[in-house]
Each structure stands twice: as C-alpha cells, then as structure tokens.
C-alpha positions in Angstrom: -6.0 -30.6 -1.9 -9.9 -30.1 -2.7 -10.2 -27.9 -5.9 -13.0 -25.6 -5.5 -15.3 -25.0 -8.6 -16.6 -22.1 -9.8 -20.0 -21.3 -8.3 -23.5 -19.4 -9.7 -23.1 -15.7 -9.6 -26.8 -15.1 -8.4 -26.4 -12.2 -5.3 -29.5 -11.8 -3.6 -30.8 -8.1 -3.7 -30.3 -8.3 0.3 -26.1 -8.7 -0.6 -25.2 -5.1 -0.9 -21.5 -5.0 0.1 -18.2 -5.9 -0.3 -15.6 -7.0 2.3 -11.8 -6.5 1.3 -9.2 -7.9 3.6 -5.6 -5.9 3.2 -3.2 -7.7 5.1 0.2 -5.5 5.4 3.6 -5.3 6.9 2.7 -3.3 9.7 -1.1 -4.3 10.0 -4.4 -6.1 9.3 -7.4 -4.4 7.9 -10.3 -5.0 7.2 -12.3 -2.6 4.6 -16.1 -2.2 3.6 -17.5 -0.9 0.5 -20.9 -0.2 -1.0 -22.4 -0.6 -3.7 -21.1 2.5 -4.6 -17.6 2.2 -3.8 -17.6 4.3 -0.7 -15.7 3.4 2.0 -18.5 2.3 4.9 -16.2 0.9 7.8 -13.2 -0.3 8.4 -11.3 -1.6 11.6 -7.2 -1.9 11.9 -4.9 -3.8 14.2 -1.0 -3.3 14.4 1.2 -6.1 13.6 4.0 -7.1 15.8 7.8 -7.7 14.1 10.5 -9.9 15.2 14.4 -9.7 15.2 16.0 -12.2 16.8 19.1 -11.8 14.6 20.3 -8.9 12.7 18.8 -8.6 9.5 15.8 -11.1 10.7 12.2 -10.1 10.0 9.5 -11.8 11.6 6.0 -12.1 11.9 3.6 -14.7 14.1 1.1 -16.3 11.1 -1.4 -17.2 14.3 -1.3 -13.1 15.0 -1.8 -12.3 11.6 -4.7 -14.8 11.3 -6.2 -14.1 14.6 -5.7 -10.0 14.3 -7.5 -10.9 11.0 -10.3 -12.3 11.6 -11.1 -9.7 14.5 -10.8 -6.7 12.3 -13.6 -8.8 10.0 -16.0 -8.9 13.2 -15.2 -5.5 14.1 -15.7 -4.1 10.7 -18.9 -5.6 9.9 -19.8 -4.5 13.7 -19.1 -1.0 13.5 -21.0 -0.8 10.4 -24.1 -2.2 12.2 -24.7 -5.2 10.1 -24.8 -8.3 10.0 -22.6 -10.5 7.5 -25.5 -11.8 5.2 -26.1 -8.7 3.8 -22.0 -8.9 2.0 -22.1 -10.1 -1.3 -18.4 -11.3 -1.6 -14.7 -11.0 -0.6 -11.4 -9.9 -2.0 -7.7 -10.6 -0.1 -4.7 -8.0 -0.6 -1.7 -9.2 1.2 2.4 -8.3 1.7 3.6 -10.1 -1.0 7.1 -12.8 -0.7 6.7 -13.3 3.1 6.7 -16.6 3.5 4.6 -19.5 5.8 4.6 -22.8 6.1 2.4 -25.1 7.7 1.0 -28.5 8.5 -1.8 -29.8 6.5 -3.0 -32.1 9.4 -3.0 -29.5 11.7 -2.9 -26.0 10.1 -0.1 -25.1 12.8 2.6 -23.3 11.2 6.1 -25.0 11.7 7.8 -21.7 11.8 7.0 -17.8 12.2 6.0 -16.1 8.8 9.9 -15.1 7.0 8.9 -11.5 6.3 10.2 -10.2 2.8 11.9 -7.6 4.7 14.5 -10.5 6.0 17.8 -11.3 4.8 19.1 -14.1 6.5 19.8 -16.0 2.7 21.8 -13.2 1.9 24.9 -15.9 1.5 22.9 -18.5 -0.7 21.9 -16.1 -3.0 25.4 -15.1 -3.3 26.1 -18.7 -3.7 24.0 -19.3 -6.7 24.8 -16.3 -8.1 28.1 -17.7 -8.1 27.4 -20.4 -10.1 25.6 -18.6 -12.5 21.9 -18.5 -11.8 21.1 -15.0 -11.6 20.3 -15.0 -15.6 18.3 -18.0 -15.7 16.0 -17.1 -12.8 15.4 -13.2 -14.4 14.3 -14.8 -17.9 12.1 -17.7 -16.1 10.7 -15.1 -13.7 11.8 -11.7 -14.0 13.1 -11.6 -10.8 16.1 -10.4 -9.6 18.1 -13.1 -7.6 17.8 -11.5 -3.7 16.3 -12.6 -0.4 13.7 -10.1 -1.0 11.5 -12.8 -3.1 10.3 -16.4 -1.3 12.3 -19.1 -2.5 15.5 -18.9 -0.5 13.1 -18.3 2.5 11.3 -21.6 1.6 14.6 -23.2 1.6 15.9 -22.1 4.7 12.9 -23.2 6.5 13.0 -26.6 4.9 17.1 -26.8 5.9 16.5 -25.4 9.6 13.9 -26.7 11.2 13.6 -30.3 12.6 11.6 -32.7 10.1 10.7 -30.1 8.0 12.3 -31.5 4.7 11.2 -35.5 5.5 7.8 -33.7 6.2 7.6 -31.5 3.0 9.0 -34.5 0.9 5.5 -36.7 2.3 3.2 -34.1 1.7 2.1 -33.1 4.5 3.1 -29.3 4.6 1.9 -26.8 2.4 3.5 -23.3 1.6 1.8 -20.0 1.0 2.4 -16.3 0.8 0.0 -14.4 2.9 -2.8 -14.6 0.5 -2.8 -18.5 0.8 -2.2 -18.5 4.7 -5.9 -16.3 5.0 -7.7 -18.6 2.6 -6.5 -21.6 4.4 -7.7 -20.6 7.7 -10.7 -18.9 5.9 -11.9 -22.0 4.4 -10.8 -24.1 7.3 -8.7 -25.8 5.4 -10.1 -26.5 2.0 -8.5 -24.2 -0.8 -4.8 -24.3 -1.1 -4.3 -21.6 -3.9 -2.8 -18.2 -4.6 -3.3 -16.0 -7.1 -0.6 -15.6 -9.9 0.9 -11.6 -9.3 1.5 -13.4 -5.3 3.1 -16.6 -7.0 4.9 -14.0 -9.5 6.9 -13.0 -6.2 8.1 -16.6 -5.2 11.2 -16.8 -7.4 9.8 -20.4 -8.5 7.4 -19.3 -10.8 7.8 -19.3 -14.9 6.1 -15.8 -15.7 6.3 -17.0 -19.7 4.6 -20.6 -19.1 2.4 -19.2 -15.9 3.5 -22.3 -14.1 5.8 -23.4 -11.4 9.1 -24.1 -12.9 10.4 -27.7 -12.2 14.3 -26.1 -13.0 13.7 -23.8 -10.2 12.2 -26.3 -8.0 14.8 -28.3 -8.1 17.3 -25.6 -7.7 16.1 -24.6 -4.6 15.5 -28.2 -3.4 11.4 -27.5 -2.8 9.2 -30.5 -3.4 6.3 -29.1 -5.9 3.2 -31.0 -3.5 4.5 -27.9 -1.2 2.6 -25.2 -3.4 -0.6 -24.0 -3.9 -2.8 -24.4 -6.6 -2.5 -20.5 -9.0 -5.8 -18.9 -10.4 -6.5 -15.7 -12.2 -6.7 -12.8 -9.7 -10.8 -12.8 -9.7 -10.9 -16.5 -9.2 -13.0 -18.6 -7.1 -11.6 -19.3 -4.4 -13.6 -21.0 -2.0 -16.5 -19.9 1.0 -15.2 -18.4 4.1 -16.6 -21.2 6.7 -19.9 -20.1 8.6 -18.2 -20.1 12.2 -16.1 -17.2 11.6 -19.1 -14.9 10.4 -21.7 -16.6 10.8 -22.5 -17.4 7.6 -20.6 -18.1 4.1 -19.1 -15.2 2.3 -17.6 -16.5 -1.3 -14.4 -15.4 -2.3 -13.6 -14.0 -5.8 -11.0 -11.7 -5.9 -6.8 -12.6 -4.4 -4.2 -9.9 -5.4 -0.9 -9.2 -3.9 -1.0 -5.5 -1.9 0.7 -3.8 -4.7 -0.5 -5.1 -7.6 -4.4 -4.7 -6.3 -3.3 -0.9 -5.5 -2.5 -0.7 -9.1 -6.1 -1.6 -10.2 -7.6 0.2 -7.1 -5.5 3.2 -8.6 -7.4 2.0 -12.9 -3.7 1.6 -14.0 -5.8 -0.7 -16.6 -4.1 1.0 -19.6 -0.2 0.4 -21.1 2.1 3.5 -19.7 0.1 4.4 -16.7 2.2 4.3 -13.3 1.0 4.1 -9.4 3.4 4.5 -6.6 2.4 3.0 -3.5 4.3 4.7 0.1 3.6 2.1 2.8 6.6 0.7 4.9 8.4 0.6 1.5 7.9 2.2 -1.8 6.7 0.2 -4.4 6.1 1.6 -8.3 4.2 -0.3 -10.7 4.4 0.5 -14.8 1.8 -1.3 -16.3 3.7 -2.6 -20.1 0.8 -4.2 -22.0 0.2 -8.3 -22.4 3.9 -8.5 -23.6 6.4 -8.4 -20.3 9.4 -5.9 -20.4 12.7 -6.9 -20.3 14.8 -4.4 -18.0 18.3 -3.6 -18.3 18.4 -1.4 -15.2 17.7 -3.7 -12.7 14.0 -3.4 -12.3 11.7 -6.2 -11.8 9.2 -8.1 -14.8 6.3 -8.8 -12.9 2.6 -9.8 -13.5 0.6 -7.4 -12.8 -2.9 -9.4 -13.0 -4.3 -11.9 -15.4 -8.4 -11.0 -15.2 -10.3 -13.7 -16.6 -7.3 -15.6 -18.6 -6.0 -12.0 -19.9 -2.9 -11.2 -18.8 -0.9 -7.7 -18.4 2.7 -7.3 -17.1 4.3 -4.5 -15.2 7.8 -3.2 -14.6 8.3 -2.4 -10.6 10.7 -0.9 -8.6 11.3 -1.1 -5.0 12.3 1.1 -1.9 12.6 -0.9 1.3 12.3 2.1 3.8 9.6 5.0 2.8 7.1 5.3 5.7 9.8 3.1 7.4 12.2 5.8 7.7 9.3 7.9 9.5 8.6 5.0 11.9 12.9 4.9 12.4 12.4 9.1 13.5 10.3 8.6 15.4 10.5 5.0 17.6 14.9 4.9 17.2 15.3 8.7 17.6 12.3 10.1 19.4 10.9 12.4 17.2 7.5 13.4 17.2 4.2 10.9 17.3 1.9 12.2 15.1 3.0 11.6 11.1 1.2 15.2 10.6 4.4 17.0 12.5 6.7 16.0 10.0 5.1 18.3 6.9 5.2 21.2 9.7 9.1 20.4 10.5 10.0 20.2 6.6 7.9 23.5 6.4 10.2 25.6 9.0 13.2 23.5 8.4 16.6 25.6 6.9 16.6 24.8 3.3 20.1 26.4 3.0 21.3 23.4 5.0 21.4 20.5 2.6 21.1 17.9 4.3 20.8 14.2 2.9 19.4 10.9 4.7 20.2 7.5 3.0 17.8 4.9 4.7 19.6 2.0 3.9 18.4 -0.2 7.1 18.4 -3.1 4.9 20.3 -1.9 2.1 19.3 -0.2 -0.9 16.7 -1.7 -3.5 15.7 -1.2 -7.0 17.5 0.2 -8.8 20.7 -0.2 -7.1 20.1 -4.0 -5.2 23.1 -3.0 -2.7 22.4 -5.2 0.0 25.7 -4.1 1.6 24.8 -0.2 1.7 23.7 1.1 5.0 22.1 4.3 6.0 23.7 7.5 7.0 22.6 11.2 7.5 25.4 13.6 5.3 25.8 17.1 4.8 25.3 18.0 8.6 26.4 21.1 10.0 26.2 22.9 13.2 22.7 24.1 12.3 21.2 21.1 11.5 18.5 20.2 13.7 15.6 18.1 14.5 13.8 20.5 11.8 16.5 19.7 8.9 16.7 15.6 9.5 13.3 15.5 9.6 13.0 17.1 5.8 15.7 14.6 4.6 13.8 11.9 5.6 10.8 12.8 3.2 12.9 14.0 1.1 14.6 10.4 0.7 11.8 8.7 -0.6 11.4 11.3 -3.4 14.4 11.0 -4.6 14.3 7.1 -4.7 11.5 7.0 -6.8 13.3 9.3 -9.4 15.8 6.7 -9.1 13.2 4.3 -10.2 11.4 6.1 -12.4 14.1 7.4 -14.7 15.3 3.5 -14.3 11.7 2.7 -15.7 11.9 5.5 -18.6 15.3 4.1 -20.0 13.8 0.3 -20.0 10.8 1.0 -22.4 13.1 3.7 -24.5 13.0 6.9 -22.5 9.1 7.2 -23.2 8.0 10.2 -20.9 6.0 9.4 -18.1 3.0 12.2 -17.8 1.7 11.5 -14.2 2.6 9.6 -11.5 -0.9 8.0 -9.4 -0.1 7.9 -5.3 -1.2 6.1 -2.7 -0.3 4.6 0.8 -0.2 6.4 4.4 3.2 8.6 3.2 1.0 10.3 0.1 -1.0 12.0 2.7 1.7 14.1 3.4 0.9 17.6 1.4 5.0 18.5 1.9 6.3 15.1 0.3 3.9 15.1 -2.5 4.7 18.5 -3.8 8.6 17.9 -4.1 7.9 14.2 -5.2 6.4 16.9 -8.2 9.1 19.2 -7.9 11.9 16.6 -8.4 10.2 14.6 -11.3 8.9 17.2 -12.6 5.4 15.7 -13.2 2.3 15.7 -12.1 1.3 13.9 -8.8 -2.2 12.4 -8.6 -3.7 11.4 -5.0 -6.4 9.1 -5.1 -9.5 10.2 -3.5 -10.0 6.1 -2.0 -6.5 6.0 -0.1 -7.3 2.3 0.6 -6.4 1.9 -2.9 -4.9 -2.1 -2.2 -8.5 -2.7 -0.6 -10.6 -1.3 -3.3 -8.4 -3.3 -6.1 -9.3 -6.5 -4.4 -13.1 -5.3 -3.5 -13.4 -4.4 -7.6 -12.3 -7.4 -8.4 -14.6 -9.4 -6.4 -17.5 -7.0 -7.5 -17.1 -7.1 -10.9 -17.1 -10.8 -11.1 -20.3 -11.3 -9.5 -21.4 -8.3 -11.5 -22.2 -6.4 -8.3 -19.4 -3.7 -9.9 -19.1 -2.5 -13.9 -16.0 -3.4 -15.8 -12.9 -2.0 -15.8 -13.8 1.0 -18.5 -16.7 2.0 -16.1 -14.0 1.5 -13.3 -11.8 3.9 -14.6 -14.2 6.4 -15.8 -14.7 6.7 -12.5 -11.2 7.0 -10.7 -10.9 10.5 -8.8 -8.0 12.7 -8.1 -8.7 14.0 -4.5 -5.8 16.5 -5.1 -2.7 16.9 -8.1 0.3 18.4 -7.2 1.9 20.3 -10.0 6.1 21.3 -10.6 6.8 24.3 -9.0 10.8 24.2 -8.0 12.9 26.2 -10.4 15.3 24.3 -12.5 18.7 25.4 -10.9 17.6 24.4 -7.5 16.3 21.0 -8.7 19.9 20.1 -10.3 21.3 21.3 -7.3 19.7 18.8 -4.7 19.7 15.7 -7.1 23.9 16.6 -7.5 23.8 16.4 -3.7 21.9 13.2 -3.8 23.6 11.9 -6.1 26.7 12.2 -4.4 25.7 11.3 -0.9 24.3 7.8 -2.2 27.8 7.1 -4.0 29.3 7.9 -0.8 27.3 5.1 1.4 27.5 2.3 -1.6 29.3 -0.8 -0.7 31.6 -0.7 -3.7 32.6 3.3 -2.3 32.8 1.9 1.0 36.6 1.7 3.2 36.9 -1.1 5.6 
C-alpha cells in the first residue's frame, strides 16, 4: 500500500471550483460548486440492482466505477469547463456495501454486497447465539445485523473460489464504496477510507479508532484486507491525469449520511438531519462523548475533522423513497414522484389506511428482520388515492419511531427541529404531516444535494478555498419550514392506528 502524504495547500487563483462525487444506492452523481456554494452542474446515471436470491442485493463495482467516472466528464462538460480550473474533490458514498478486489488487477472477485442484502441473516443469528451481540455494540456501537459489512466480508471470503487463500497472501483488498472510487481514482495507489465509512464495517473499535483485532478474528478477516482510516478531510491522494485530464487532489471522504449531516451544519450537540433517499436515515449529533442507546439505535461517528471527533446517534428506515419506487415499478402507479402529493391531497382521510413497508424487515428501532410488509385497514373505498397516502405516510411515522427512540436515549431532551433532506423531502404533502405527527418544526434545506455539499465543504475548507464550520453554518438556509398544524385528537388517533398495525405484522405477533 503507498501511503500518500499530505500536500501544500497553494490553489491557484485559476482553481475556482469544487467537484463532489455522491455515489448512492440508486445512482452516481456527480456535483459542482462554486466558490460560493452554488450548485453549477451536475450530471446523474441510474444504478442497476441485482437479486439473484431472495433477500440478495447487488450491485456491479465496474458499473458503479464506469457510471462514475462519466457523470465526472459530463459534469465538468455541461458546465463548459475544463478540469484545471477545480480546485479539489470530496467522495460521499452508500455506506456498508461491500467490494472486494484484486490488488494485481483491480478486478473485483465478486459484485458489490449491497447493505440492503441479507443473505448472513443465519450467521448473525449464529453469533448472537453465542453471545456476541454485546461485545460488538460496546467495541463499535453497532447493532449485530447484515445491515453493516463484516458478515458480507465473510461470506465473500467463505464463497468464492480462492478468495480466503488469496485474502490470507495479500493480495486482495476490501473497501466500502468510498475506497472502491479512490482506488480506481488514483489508479491504484491510496487504499484508505475515511473513519464514519469504517464506523459502518462492524470491525472497527469506535473508542480506540482502530480496527479491532477481537473482531477480526471473529469474523475470520485477515487485517492486510483493510484500508488504511483518515480523518474525513484527509488527503487522500490525486485523481490520475487520464481520467480528467489533469490531477485533481482529493481532501474530503464521508459516508452519504454522515456528509448530509455537515451539508445540513448539524456542527452543534442536539441538532438532528433526516435524510429520505431509498431509506431513511436520522443522525443526532451527541458531542465528542458517544451515546450509549438503550433503544436499539446505532453509536456512530459522525466525523472526526482534523483529529476532533463528534459522535452521533442514528436510526434507520430501510424503505422511504423505496416504498415510492415499490408503487410505482411492483404496482403500477404513477411515474412522476410529483403525483403522489396530488393523490394524498384528494385521498379519503376517513379511510385509515396503514402501509407497513417491511420488504426487508423493519429497522431501527425495532431490528425485525422477520417482519414483512402489508397494507391494513382497507375497505371497500380504498383506492389507488388512499394507498398512495399510506405510503408517505409510512415514513413519517417511522421517523417518530426513531426520534422518540432518540429522545428517551439522551433523557427525553426535546428535540426543536428536525433538518430534511433527500429526493422524499421535496414532497410539500409528506413534510407537513412529518410536522404534524412530531409536532416540530420541519426545515428543508435550500442545497438538496446536501451529501454532495458536506463532502464539497470539507474539501474546501481544507484548502481554505471555503470558511470554517461557524462561517458554514452561519450560512445554512431553510428553503422552506413546515410548522404543526394537525389538532391533537386526530394525531393520537393515527399513531393508535399505527401503532397497532405494526404490532400486527411483527414476527413475534406473527401465526405460522
């Protein structure tokens, strides 16, 4: 592995943007921002999934490096420049999905184990049979699920031919997303992650900040497999000149959800973001001391800037904009996201009517991985219209779920506002009864790209290019708040129903 040193931070006056790469489930973008922090192109490509078992997730690493680097060329195209004039480059990236590949070659031996998947579903049980689950939450404040990398590490090791003699010599190296991108991006020089991505591996000692030998060994994953773990606005390494045409340094890494937390200035102890992509995922930033939970929330970094460290608490939906993608590619429903506000609009609301999308199960705080979805409370006049409504109405009430989880874990402190982001806060009708149902204040970020622009901060502000985080946050808009307006009887009256329709579809309610 070549370590890359830090380099001088002189930017020519001629360097006057930034280019953030936000890798996601469902896509690869590529983001530009001035030097004032505006959006200035951007170019997206859809990424394909794979199921070739039930409860399988994946994902082709070649697409995801390929679709990658053409939304770079495109973005940089569209904006009619060429790529000497950007100054540096941040990565956000899905976090826990999981590649490995051949040092010699740089050809992945496998597809990319999605965090979606749950194919280790039975050796998770396994150790948690033998008592492991408490161990692995105090080393990393993880829960013990296929949701996080180390099981998928495993598996791949176990299943495919050569893979463990080859891991044990050497010659293949692991990576999250992140590390996958800076591979190829460096053709092949930097092996490194940053620490909220190796936070998610389930092999990582969030007290020490170092992979944990115990762990290692638990999971039977030789340590030469890893990358090398940096502060989030790191060094880490050049992009090579024959994929822009010139050298673009990299100085900022952050998993997606933890760089839409400083995208959203969540700098501060107490402050919150939500992010609705394909799942939900909330973020509670605690301070530099981690949280312990007692509702079966997640301790997680959420970035260490310069040596200084901050953890958060985080929750987890699996299906938000999901369930939206379900309506409309399993059942037909409408194209266009923007029809779903109109049918929640003209929907009955005397027909109460509650979808559980448990696809994959049920996450934070519940970790059901035996619950499955169902639509309840249907009558005769429940439509299109009606379904529709439950589906956004879902994902609100999970995130109460989460948040009041969150609340009870750092002793029922109130919660003041909740920042959004992700393609699901666009919709005007789900924002204003996420309000209604917390009874808080909802802020939408005027940058939506909020992943992109935590990554593009944190590569600008270490060159200097962007002020500090005060400045940062001074500057953080609300493009629109959504204030309470449901009355009090009604709001009881739907979080009863929810309440019982998610006992209902719960594994330990279940009848087989």
């Amino acid at each position: 592995m070549l370590l890359v040193k830090e380099r001088p931070l002189a930017i020519p006056n001629k360097q006057d943007f930034i280019l953030a790469i936000d890798q996601g489930t469902t896509s690869s973008r590529s983001i530009l921002f001035d030097k004032l922090g505006n959006i200035t192109s951007q170019h997206q490509i859809n990424t394909k999934q794979y199921f070739p078992k039930s409860s399988w997730v994946e994902q082709s690493p070649i697409e995801i490096w390929q679709n990658t680097q053409e939304t770079l060329r495109q973005t940089i195209k569209i904006a009619e420049l060429t790529s000497t004039r950007i100054a540096a480059m941040g990565i956000s990236n899905q976090r826990e999905t999981t590649v490995i590949w051949n040092r010699k070659t740089g050809r992945p031996i496998y597809n990319a184990i999605v965090w979606l998947d749950r194919r280790t579903e039975e050796d998770c049980k396994l150790l948690e049979s033998r008592d492991f689950s408490k161990v692995i939450q105090e080393k990393t404040g993880l829960i013990l699920d296929p949701y996080f990398s180390a099981s998928k590490i495993s598996w791949i090791l176990a299943n495919v031919n050569g893979a463990r003699s080859a891991a044990n010599r050497g010659d293949l190296a692991f990576g999250t997303i992140d590390s996958w991108l800076l591979w190829n991006l460096t053709n092949g020089a930097v092996h490194a992650t940053d620490i909220t991505n190796a936070s998610r591996t389930m092999l990582f000692n969030i007290n020490c900040q170092d992979w944990d030998s115990e762990l290692l060994e638990l999971f039977d994953i030789p340590k030469n497999l890893l990358p090398e773990v940096r502060d989030c606005n790191a060094y880490f390494g050049s992009t090579h000149s024959s994929i822009l045409g010139t050298s673009i340094d990299i100085y900022g890494v952050a998993g997606d959800q933890q760089a839409a937390a400083l995208g959203q200035a969540c700098f501060t102890k107490g402050m919150i973001k939500s992010t609705y992509g394909t799942g939900c995922f909330a973020l509670f930033n605690t301070g530099d001391e981690r949280a312990y939970s007692n509702n079966k929330l997640i301790t997680t970094i959420a970035y260490r800037i310069s040596g200084k460290i901050n953890y958060a608490l985080e929750g987890s939906i699996f299906a938000a904009g999901a369930v939206i993608n379900w309506l409309r590619d399993g059942l037909n429903f409408t194209e266009s996201p923007d029809e779903y506000d109109k049918l929640a609009e003209s929907s009955n609301l005397d027909d109460l009517v509650y979808l559980i999308p448990a696809f994959s199960g049920l996450g934070a705080p519940w970790w059901d991985t035996k619950a499955r979805g169902a639509v309840l409370g249907m009558s005769l006049s429940t439509g299109k219209k009606e379904i529709a409504r439950a589906a956004l109405e879902s994902v609100c009430y999970q995130t109460f779920d989460l948040l009041r989880a969150m609340q009870r874990d750092v002793d029922d402190s109130p919660i003041i506002s909740l920042r959004v982001d992700g393609g699901m806060s666009k919709s005007n009708w789900s924002m204003q009864f996420l309000a209604d149902i917390l009874q808080i204040p909802i802020d939408r970020s005027t940058v939506s790209e909020t992943s992109a622009l935590g990554v593009a901060w944190l590569a600008a502000s270490k060159i200097g290019f962007w002020p500090t985080y005060k400045h940062f946050a001074k500057n953080w808009k609300c493009q629109q708040r959504f204030t309470p307006q449901m009355n009090s009887q009604k709001r009881q009256l739907k979080l009863s129903g929810w309440r019982k329709a998610l006992e209902s579809i719960k594994s330990s309610s279940q009848i087989i």
